[in-house]
N, C-alpha and C positions, 0 to 999 in steps of 0.2 A: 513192062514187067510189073506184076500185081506186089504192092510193097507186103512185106512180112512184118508184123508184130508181134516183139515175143511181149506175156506178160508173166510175171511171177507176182503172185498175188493169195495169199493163206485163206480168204473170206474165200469160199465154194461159191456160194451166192454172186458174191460181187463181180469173182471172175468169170462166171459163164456171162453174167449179164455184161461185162465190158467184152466177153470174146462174140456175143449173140452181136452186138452194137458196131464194133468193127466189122462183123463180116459183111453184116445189112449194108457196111458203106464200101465194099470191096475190096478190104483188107485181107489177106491172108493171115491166120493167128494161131502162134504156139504156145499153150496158156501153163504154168507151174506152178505150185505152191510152196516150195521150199528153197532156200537159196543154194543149198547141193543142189536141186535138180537144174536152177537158176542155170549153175556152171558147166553143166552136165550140157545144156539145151544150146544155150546161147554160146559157147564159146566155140570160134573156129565155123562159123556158120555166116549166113547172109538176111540176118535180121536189117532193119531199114532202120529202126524204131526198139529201143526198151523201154516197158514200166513196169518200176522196181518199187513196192512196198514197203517201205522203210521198217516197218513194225511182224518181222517175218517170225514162223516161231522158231527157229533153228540159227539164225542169223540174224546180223543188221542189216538193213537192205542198203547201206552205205558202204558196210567191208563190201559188201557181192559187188558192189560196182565196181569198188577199187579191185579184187581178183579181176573180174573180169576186163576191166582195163590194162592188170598187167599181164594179162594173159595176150594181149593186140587189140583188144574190141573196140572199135573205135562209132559204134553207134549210137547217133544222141539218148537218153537215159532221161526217164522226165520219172521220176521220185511221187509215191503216194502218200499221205503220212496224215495222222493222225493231230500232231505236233506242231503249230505254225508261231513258234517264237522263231524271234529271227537268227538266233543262234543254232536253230537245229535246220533251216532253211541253210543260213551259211556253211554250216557242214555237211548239207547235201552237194552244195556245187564246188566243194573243195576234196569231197571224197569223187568227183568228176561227172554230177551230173550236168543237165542241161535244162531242165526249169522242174518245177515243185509245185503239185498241186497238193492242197489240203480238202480231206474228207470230212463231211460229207460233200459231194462236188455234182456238178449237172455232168453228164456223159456229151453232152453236146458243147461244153467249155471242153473238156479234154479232147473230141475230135479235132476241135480245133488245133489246140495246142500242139497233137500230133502233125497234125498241116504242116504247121511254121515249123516245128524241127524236123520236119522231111525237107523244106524247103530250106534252110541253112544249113543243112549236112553237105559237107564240101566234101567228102570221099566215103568210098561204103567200105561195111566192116570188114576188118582183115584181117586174115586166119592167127590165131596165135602159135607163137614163137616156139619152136619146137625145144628143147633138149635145155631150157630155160627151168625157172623156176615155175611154180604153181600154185598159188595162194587158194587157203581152204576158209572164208570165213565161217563156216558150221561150226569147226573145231580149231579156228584159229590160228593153223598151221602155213607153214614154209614147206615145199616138198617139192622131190625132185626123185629121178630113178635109184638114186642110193642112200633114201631115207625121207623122216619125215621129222620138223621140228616145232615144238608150242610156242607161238609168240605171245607176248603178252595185248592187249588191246592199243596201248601206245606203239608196241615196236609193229605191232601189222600195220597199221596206218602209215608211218615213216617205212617201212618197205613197199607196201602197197603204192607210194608217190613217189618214191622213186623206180619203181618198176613199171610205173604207168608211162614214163618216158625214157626209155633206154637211151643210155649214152648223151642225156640231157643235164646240163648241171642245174642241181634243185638248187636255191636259193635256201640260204639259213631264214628267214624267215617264212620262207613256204612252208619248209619243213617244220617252224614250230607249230604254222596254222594247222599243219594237218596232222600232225601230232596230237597235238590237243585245241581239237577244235572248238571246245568251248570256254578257252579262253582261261591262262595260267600263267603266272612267273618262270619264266623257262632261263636261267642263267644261260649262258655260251656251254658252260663245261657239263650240265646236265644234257642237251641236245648229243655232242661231243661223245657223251660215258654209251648214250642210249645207241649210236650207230656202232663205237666199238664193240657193246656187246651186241648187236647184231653180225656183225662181220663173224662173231666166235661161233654164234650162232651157228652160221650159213657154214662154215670153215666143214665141217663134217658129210655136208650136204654134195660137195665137190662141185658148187656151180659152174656155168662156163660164165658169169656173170661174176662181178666184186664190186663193192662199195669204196668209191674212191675217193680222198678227199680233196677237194680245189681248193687251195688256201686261200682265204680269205672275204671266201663265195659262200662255197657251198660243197653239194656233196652229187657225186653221180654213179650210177649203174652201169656199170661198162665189161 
């Protein structure tokens, strides 16, 4: 079967020329530039392969990965980015990508890179969860059939990693990493305030989903 790669990518330029480069190598390619259509494209589909542009102009292309993770998408996610301090590299694979290439870049280093995470993708992607939540990074939102709520940039990150694993207990210190990925004094009872008021959040939303807390762990989506 011919692997699919979706790419989201806002350069016009860049992206015909990475979807012309995969096709010449027998890829199949679904190309986007905004991280709505991102969600729109990729999710619930049989992508092999994402590249997600980190610098998108509607979105971070780090929230779109976390939506799209907590929506099921379990396809490796290789990050394009402008930005290669190591804190913004580390916030790409804790918002769940799978490796980070910085522009400007040779097209023939990235086929490669494609290679090796086709070849370490241990299951293909899997339709997301029906009657669940639905993470909006465009506008930042929590949604679901009986409404829509604005999170702030810290509470979509802390829901977006705990919805990337349903029924997982996140660790208190996951949760701060991906909180604030670039690194903050996070007391226990500020982590703690920020989930309660997510739960108040969600409370109107009528999830089949609740934020649970493991004493002494962490926290989980169940």
């Amino acid at each position: 079967m011919t692997p699919t790669i979706g790419i989201c990518e806002d350069d016009a330029d860049l992206r015909s020329l990475l979807g012309r480069a995969l096709a010449d190598e027998g890829y199949s390619v679904n190309a986007v530039a905004t991280g709505r259509e991102a969600i729109e494209a990729f999710s619930g589909t049989d992508h092999q392969v994402l590249i997600l542009d980190v610098g998108l102009p509607d979105a971070d292309g780090r929230d779109v990965c976390q939506a799209l993770r907590a929506a099921g998408v379990t396809a490796p996610v290789l990050f394009l980015t402008a930005r290669d301090a190591v804190v913004d590299r580390v916030a790409g694979f804790r918002a769940g990508g799978d490796d980070y290439l910085t522009k400007p870049f040779a097209v023939v280093e990235l086929i490669v890179r494609l290679e090796a995470l086709l070849r370490r993708a241990a299951k293909p992607l899997e339709a997301a969860r029906p009657g669940g939540l639905v993470l909006d990074p465009s506008a930042h939102t929590a949604n679901t059939e009986h409404g829509s709520v604005l999170l702030t940039p810290t509470e979509f990150r802390l829901l977006g990693a705990l919805a990337a694993e349903p029924g997982a207990v996140i660790r208190r210190r996951a949760l701060v990493q991906a909180g604030w990925p670039e690194g903050a004094t996070v007391h226990d009872n500020t982590l703690d305030s920020y989930l309660a008021r997510l739960r108040r959040k969600l409370k109107p939303l009528q999830t089949a989903e609740s934020i649970v807390t493991v004493r002494g762990v962490g926290y989980s989506l169940r």
